[in-house]
N, C-alpha and C positions, 0 to 999 in steps of 0.2 A: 437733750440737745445733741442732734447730729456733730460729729466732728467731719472737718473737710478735705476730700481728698485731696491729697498734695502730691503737685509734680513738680519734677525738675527740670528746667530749659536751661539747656547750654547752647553760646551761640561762641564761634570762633571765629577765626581772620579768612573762612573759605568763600567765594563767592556763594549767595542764596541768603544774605541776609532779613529777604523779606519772609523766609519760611517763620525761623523762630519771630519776628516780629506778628504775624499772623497769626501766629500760633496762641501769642500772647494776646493778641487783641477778643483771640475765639474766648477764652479762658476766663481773661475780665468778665463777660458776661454770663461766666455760670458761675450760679451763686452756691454751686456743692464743688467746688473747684476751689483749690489756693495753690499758685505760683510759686515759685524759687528759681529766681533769675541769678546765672552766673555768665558772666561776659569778659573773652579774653580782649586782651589792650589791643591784638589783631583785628578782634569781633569789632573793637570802638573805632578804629579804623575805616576796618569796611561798611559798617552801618551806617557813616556819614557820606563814606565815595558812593555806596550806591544807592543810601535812599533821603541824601539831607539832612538825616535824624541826627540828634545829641543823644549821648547817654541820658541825659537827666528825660527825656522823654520820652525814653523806653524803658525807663525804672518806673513810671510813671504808671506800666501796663502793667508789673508782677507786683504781686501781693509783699512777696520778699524777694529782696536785691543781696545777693554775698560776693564779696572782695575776692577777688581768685584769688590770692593769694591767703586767703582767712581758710589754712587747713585745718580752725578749729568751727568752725561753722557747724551748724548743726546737720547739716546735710552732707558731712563728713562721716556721720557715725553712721552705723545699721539699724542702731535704737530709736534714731527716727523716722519714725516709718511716712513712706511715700510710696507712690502708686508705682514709681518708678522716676523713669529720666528720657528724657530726647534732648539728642545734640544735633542742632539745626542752625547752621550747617555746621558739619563735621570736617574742619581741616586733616590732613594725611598726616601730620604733625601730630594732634591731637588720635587718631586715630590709631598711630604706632604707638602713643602712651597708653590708652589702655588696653593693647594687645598685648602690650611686655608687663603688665602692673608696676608704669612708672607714675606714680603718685604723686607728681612732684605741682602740681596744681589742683584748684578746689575743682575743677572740671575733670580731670582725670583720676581723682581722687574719688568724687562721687560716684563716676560712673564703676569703678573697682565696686564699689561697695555696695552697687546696687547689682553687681551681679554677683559679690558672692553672697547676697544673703537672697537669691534668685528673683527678683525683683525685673521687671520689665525693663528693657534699653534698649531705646530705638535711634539708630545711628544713622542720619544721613550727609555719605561721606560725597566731597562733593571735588573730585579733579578728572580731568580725561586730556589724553590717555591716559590708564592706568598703568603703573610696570608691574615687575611683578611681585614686588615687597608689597605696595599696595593690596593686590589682590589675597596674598598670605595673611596679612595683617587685615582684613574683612573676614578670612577662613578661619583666621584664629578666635576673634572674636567671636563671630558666629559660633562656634563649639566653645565656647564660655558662656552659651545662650543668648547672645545680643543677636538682634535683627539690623539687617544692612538694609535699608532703604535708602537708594541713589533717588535724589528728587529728576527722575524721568516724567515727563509730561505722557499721560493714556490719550494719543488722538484717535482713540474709539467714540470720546465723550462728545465731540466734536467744539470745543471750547472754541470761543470767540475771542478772546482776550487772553491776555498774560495773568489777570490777577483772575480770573476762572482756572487756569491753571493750576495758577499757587493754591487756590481754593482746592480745587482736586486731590491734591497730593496734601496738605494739610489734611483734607477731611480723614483721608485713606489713613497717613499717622495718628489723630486723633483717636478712631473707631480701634483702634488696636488699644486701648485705653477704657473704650466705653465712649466715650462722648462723641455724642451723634446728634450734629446741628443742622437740621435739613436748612439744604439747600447749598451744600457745600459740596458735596458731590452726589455723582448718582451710581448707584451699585450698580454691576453687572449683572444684566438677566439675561444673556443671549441677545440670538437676533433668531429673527421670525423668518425662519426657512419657506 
């Protein structure tokens, strides 16, 4: 028996909370995938101002749901292994604790620990304008090996809608992972000069 890859979605109080929701919906449907959903009291907030949602129905999308505040979760340690973590969307908030390794939530706690045991984190921090603690605290990270991925829309693809969008930029975080669900976005081949 296969064991299943496990990731970790963290979602916070930033606007974009249809990414990690999306993300989670792609996920559900693979059956070599298992979720770990952690969601700040911000994240529950904004989940319902912008998309209706209750928490009980987006715990409904992850395989596992953990307490931000459960520093003993298993997805606190390094011993359990996961493919990695995405915090979708990333508050500036959230984004200065793990630039300083302030540990002081299961969200920033995990993400600490999936980079020191060098493990994949993809961070999509989501304010404008940026200042410039912002942009230091992306630099830092980044040289702790985390990837900054700001959810920008590519209008190369020529999207029709907002949720082909989200689809875009989801697809693009996912592939950084391995999971590759046609029809979620399309790679770039050039253009035909």
């Amino acid at each position: 028996m296969n064991q299943k890859k496990r990731l970790i979605i963290a979602m916070t109080g930033a606007t974009g909370a249809v990414y990690g929701v999306r993300m989670l919906q792609i996920l559900q449907a693979q059956e070599q995938w298992e979720t770990h959903l952690v969601i700040s009291s911000a994240g529950v907030v904004n989940l319902k101002h912008e998309m209706d949602m209750k928490r009980g129905e987006l715990i409904e999308l992850a395989d596992v749901t953990h307490g931000i505040n459960d520093i003993a979760a298993s997805i606190s340690s390094g011993g359990f292994k996961t493919e990695g973590m995405i915090i979708a969307p990333c508050s500036m908030k959230t984004l200065a604790a793990v630039a300083h390794g302030f540990g002081d939530n299961l969200i920033s706690r995990s993400a600490d620990v999936v980079l020191k045991e060098r493990r994949r984190l993809v961070v999509m921090p989501r304010e404008t304008p940026l200042n410039l603690v912002h942009i230091r605290n992306m630099a830092s990270v980044t040289e702790m090996g985390g990837i900054m991925f700001p959810p920008m829309p590519a209008f190369y693809s020529k999207s029709d809608s907002l949720a082909a969008m989200v689809d875009e930029t989801v697809g693009r975080v996912l592939d950084m992972f391995g999971v590759n669900v046609d029809g979620l976005y399309t790679p770039w081949e050039g253009l035909d000069a």
